[in-house]
Each structure stands twice: as C-alpha cells, then as structure tokens.
C-alpha positions as CSV (number, residue, x, y, z in Angstrom):
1,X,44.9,-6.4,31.9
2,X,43.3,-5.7,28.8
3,X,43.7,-6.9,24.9
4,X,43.8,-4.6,22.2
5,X,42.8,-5.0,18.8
6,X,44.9,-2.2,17.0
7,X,47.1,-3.4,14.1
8,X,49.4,-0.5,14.4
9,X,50.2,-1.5,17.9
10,X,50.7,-5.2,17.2
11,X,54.4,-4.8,16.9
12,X,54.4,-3.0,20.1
13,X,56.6,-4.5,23.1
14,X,58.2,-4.2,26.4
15,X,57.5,-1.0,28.8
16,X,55.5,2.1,28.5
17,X,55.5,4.1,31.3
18,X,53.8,2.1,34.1
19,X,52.6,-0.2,31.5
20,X,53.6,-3.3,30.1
21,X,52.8,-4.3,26.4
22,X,53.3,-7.8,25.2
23,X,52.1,-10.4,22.8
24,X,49.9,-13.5,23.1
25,X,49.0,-15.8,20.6
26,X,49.1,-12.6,18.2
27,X,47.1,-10.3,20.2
28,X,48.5,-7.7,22.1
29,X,47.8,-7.0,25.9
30,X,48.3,-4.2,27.8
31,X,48.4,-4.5,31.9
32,X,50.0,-2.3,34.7
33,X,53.0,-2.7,36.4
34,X,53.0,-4.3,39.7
35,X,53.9,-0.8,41.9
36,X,56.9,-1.9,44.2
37,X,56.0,-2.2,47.6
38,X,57.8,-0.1,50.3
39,X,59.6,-2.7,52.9
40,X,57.5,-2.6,56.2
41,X,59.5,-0.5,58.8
42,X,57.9,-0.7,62.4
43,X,58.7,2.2,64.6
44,X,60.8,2.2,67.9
45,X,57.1,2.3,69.9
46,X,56.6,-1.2,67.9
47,X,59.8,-2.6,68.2
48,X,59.8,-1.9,72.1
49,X,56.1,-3.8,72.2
50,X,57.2,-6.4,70.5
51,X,59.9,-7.4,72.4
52,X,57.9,-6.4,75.6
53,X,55.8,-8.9,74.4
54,X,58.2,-11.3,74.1
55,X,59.4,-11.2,77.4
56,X,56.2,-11.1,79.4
57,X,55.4,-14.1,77.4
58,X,58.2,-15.9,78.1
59,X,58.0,-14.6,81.5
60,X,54.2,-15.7,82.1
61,X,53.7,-19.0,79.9
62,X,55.2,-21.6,82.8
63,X,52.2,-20.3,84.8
64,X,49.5,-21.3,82.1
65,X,47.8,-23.2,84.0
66,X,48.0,-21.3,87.5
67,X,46.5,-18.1,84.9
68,X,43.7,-20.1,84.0
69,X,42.5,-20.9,87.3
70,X,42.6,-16.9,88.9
71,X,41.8,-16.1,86.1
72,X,38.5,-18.4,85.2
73,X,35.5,-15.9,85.8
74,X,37.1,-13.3,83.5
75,X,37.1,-15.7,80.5
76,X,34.7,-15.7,77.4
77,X,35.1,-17.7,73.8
78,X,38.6,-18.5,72.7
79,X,40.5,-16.4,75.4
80,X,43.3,-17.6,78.3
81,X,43.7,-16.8,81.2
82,X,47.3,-16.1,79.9
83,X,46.1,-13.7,77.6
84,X,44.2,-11.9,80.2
85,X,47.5,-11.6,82.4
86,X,49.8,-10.8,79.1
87,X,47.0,-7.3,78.5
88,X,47.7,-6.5,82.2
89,X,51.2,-7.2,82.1
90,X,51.9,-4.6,79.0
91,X,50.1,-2.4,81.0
92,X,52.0,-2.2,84.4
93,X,54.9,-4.4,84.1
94,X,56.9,-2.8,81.7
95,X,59.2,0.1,81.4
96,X,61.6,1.4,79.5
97,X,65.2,2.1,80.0
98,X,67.3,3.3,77.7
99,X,65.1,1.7,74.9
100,X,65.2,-1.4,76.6
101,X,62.7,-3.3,77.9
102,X,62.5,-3.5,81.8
103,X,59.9,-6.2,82.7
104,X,58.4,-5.1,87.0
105,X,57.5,-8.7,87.5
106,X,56.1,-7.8,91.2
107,X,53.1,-5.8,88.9
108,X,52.0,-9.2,87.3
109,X,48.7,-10.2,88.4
110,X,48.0,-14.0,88.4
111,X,44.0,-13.6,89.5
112,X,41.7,-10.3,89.3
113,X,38.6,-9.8,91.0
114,X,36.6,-7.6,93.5
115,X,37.4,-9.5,97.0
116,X,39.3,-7.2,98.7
117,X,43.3,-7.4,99.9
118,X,44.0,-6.7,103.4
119,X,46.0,-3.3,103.4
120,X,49.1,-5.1,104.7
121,X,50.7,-8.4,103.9
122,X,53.7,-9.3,105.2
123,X,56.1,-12.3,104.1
124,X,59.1,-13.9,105.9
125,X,61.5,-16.7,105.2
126,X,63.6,-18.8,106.4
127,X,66.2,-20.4,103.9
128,X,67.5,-22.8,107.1
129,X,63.6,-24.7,106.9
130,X,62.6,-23.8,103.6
131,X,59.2,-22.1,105.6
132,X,57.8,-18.5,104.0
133,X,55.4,-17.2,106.5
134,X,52.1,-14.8,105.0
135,X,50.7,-13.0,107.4
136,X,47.9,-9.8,107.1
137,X,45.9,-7.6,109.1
138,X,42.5,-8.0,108.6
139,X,39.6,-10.1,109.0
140,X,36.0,-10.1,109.7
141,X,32.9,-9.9,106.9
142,X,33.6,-6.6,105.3
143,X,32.7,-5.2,101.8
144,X,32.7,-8.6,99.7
145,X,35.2,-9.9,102.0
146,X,34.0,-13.3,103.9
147,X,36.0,-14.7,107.0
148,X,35.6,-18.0,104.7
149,X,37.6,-16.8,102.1
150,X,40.3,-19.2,101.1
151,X,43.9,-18.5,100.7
152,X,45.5,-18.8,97.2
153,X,49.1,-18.9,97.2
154,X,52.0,-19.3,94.3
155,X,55.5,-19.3,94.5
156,X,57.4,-19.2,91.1
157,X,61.3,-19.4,90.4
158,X,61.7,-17.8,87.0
159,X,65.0,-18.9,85.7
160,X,64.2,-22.6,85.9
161,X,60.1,-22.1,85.1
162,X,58.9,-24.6,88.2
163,X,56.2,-23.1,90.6
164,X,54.4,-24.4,93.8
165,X,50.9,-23.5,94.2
166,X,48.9,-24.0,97.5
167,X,44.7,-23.7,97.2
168,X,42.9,-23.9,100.5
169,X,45.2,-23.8,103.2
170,X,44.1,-21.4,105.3
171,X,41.2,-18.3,105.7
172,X,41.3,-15.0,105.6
173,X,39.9,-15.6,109.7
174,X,43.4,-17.2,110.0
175,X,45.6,-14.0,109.8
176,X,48.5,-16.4,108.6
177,X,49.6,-19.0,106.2
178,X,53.1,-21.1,106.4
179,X,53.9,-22.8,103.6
180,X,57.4,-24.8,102.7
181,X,59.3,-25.1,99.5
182,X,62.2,-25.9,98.1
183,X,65.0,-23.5,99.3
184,X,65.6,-22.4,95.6
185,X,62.3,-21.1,95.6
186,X,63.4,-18.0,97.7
187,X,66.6,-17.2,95.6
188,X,67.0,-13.4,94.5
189,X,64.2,-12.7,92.1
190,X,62.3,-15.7,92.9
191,X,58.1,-14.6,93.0
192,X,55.6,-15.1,95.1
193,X,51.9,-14.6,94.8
194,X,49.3,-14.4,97.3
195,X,45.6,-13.7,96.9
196,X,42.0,-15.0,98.0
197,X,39.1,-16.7,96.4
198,X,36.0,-18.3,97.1
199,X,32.8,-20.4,95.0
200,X,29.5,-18.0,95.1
201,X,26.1,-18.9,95.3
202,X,26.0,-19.8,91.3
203,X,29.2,-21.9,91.6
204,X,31.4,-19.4,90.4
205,X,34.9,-18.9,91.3
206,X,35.5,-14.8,93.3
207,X,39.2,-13.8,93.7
208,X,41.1,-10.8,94.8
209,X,43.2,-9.1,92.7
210,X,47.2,-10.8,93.7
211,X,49.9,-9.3,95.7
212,X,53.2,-10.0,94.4
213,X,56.3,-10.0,95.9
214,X,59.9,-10.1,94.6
215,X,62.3,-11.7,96.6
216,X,65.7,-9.4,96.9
C-alpha cells in the first residue's frame, strides 16, 4: 500500500489494472489487488491416502494402548505407538482396487523388534469351548532368541472394537499356548496377534516383529 501526493490524481478512484485507487482522509492510496487464490485440488494419489488413512486409523485406534506397549522401545518425544503402527500400516496394509481402498489387516504389526519368529505358527479353534490353540516349531537359544522369551498374545474383533490380550503365559520353550475367549472373538475377520518379548539387561522391553492372522 502506498500514499500518493499527486494533485492530478486526487480525483482518482476505483480499479486500475491490478490496482486499487481510493481516498482517505483526502489523500489518495494506491495498493494491489488481492490475486485470487486457485481452490486447493488434491490428486487421486492424495485422495486414496487420505482415506487410507482414515481407515487404518479407525481400524488401529481400539488397540492404543496394546500399540504402545509392542511398541515402547521404538518411541522417542511426542510419538505413539499408534503412530508407529499407522507408518507401517500405509506401507503394507493397503491396496488398491478399483480406486478403493483395500485395508490387508493380517499385514498390521502390533510390536516390531529383532527377536526372531519361529518359521511356522499354527492356530486352531474351537468355537464349541471358546479355546484357540498357538503352537510353533522352534525353540532353543538361537540368534537373539532366548528359551525364556515370553509369549505375547492379542485377539481383536474389529466390528465391535473389544480385544483380549494375554502377557506372559507361556515361553517360547513351551512350543504352545491355549488361550479362551469369548466365542465372538473367532467370527470371520476377527484378528489375532501373536509375538514374543522379553526385559534386557538395561530394563528394556525386546519383541519380535507380530504374526497376524485373519480368521476366515
């Protein structure tokens, strides 16, 4: 904005060009017209994160609290453990289909470390006693795996947001883990996570990375 001191112009008003001329208290000033704004248009790779991220978010915050335990030793300043899951979610758990968003919830992660997974886990059910049977193959001290290790276990219905977790019920030594829960917690698309953890010499919480699996 600037004033001008120009008797010829004093009688000057309105618009000139991208300018704007007006009077104040007899002097005339001169400032630019506001340029209009184009309207903010996200592209379809936006829109299809955005409601990604909806999803997984709705998908993941019942289990805030189960996210901040696995994942506790990956945490620094202001960050969640949901946060941490949501990052690894957008990565692995989505898909596309037909510009929709297709959520993979068996790629969600509720803990992340370096203890190992056995190479096979097996579940079973049976709806009759409410009982889901874990069993895996391995044992023994191998890599940063330790007999000792406890099991970590989470089952999670997703339409109504309840979950059941179970912390040091068994080893790895054990080979198996049977747990009971209500029957609705084996319905079709009904979760359940498994994974191990331990406290190190400096009082840290270890985990494995989980192992998910979908109920069909």
């Amino acid at each position: 904005m600037a004033n001008l001191d120009i008797p010829l112009l004093s009688f000057l008003k309105g618009k000139l060009g991208s300018l704007v001329v007006y009077q104040v208290n007899g002097k005339t000033v001169v400032r630019k017209r506001p340029s209009k704004k184009k309207a903010y248009k996200p592209s379809k790779h936006q829109l299809f994160n955005q409601m990604a991220f909806r999803e997984i978010q709705k998908l993941l915050m019942p289990l805030k609290d189960v996210l901040a335990f696995g994942y506790s030793a990956h945490l620094s300043g202001m960050q969640q453990g949901i946060h941490l899951a949501m990052s690894h979610a957008m990565k692995h758990a989505v898909r596309s289909e037909a510009g929709k968003v297709k959520l993979l919830p068996s790629q969600i992660q509720i803990s992340q470390g370096d203890l190992p997974l056995p190479e096979s886990i097996s579940f079973e059910k049976s709806i009759d006693t409410g009982e889901i049977l874990i069993t895996w193959d391995q044992t023994g001290n191998w890599g940063t795996a330790r007999e000792s290790d406890f099991t970590w276990v989470v089952t999670y219905h997703i339409p109504s947001g309840k979950y059941r977790e179970f912390r040091s019920k068994s080893y790895r030594s054990k080979k198996e883990q049977k747990i009971k829960v209500p029957k609705f917690f084996m319905e079709k698309g009904s979760l359940i996570f498994f994974s191990f953890y331990r406290s190190s010499w400096d009082q840290k919480l270890r985990f494995s990375n989980s192992y998910c699996w979908e109920w069909t």
